[in-house]
N, C-alpha and C positions, 0 to 999 in steps of 0.2 A: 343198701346203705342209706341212711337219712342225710339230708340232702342240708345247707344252711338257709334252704329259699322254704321245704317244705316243713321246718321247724316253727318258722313265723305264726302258722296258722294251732291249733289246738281242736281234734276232734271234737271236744266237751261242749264245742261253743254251738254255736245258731249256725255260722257260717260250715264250719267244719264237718258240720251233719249233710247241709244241704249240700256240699261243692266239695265232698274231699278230697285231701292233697295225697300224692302218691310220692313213692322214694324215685321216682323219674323226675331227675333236676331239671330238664327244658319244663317240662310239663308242669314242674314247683316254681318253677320263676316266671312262666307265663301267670300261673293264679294268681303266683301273689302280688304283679306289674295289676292285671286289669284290675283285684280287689285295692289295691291302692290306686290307681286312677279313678273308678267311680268314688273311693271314698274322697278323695280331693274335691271332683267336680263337686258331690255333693255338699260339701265345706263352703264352696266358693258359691253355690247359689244358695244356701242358707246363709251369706254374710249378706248379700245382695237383697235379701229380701228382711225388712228394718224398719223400724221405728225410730227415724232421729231426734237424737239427743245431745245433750251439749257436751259431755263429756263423754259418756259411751253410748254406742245404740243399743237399741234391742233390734239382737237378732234372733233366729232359730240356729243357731251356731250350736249354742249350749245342748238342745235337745241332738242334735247330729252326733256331737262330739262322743256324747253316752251313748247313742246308739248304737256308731262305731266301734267304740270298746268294748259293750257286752255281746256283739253279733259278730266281731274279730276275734276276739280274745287279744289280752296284754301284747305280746308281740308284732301280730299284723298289725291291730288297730293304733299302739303305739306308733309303729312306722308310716302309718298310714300318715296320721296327723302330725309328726316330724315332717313328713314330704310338705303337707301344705304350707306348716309353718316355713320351711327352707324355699318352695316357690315364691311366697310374700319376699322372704328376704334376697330374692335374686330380680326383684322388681315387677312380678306378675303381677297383675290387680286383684289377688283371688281377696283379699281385704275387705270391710266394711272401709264405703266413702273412698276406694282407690277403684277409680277415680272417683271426687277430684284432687283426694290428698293423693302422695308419692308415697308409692311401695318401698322396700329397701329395709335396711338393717335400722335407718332411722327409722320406722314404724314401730320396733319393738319399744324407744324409748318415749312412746304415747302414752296417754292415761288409759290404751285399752291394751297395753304389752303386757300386763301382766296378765292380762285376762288369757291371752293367747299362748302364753308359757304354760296356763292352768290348764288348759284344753289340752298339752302331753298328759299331766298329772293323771288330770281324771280316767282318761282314753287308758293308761295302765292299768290305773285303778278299777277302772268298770273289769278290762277283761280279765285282771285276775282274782276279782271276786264271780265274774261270769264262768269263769274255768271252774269255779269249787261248786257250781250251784244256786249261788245267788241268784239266778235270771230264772229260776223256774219256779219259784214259791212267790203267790203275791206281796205276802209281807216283807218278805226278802228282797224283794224285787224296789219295792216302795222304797225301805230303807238303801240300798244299794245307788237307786238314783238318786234319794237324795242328798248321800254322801258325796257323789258325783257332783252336782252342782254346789256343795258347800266347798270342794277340792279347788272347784274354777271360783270363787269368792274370795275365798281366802287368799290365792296369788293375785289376784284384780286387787283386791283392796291393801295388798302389801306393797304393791309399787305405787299403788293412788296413794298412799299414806307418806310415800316420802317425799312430795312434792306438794302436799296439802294436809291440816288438821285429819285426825284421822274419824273425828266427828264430821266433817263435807265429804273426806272419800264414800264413808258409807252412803251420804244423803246422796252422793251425786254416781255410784257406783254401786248400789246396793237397796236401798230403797225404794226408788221406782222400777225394779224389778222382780220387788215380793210377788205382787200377783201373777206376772206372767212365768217367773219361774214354776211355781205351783202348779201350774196350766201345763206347763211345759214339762211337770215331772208326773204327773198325771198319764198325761201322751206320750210319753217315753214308756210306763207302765204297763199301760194299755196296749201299747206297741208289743211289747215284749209277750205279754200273756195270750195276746192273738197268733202271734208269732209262733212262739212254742203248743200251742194251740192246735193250729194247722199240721206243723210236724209230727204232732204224737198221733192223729189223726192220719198222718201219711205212713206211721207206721218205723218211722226215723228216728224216734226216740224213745 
């Protein structure tokens, strides 16, 4: 009987190839506890590690968040990045700048909450175009990330827009991050093609 822990996961994906789940529910609930814990940690030192800026940082958030979803698939990777977001909001510092701003449900009403809301979108998004396919053709792969970071833009610059011209959201949540996003959907790509690379190599796919 299929289990509600080992649903989360999707053979199709990265993850599901390398570590699959079985219809044994201790054994579906331990995977999918550690695959969301390392995906948390990993959240929380790609916030930490930034380029500050006055209104949002740059982090490597963005490139994790896609990772996570097309190497999860929609469900784990979703839940994955619901858990981070619900840590921030019970006051952990997993946050860019906490410390020395305060964690908490007021964080979400920052100029970077929207961006943070966008990090579920994408994380679905990635995994359930990763479940059809998307993550194993370059071009597919290319367009796929970078629909992923248009997903996290577009909720970043819709809650910047209701507190500022939505001419300064962009300058000040969108522009100083043309290049590194690029860079960062580049490495995401790159990631992925090495990734499923290795595997078919391994004989896994």
């Amino acid at each position: 009987m299929t289990t509600s822990a080992s649903s989360l996961s999707s053979p199709s994906t990265l993850v599901g190839l390398l570590w699959p789940s079985r219809d044994d529910a201790r054994f579906a609930a331990l995977r999918a506890i550690v695959l969301m814990v390392v995906g948390t940690a990993l959240l929380t030192v790609s916030a930490k590690v930034q380029v500050p800026l006055p209104y949002v940082p740059m982090t490597l958030q963005t490139l994790v968040v896609l990772m996570i979803g097309a190497t999860y698939g929609w469900r784990l990777g979703g839940a994955t990045v619901a858990l981070y977001l619900a840590e921030g909001a019970m006051g952990m510092p997993v946050f860019a700048n906490t410390p020395p701003l305060a964690a908490g449900i007021g964080y979400f009403m920052s100029p970077t909450g929207g961006f943070l809301f966008g990090f579920v979108a994408a994380a679905l998004m990635m995994g359930f175009m990763a479940e059809r396919g998307w993550d194993r053709s370059l071009l597919r792969v290319i367009v796929m990330m970078s629909i992923g970071h248009a997903v996290i833009f577009a909720f970043g610059l819709a809650q910047l827009s209701l507190v500022m011209p939505f001419a300064k959201a962009w300058t000040v949540g969108a522009a100083p991050f043309v290049a590194a996003t690029l860079v960062k959907t580049a490495l995401a790509v790159a990631l992925m093609q090495a990734a499923w690379s290795v595997t078919r190599r391994g004989g896994k796919a």
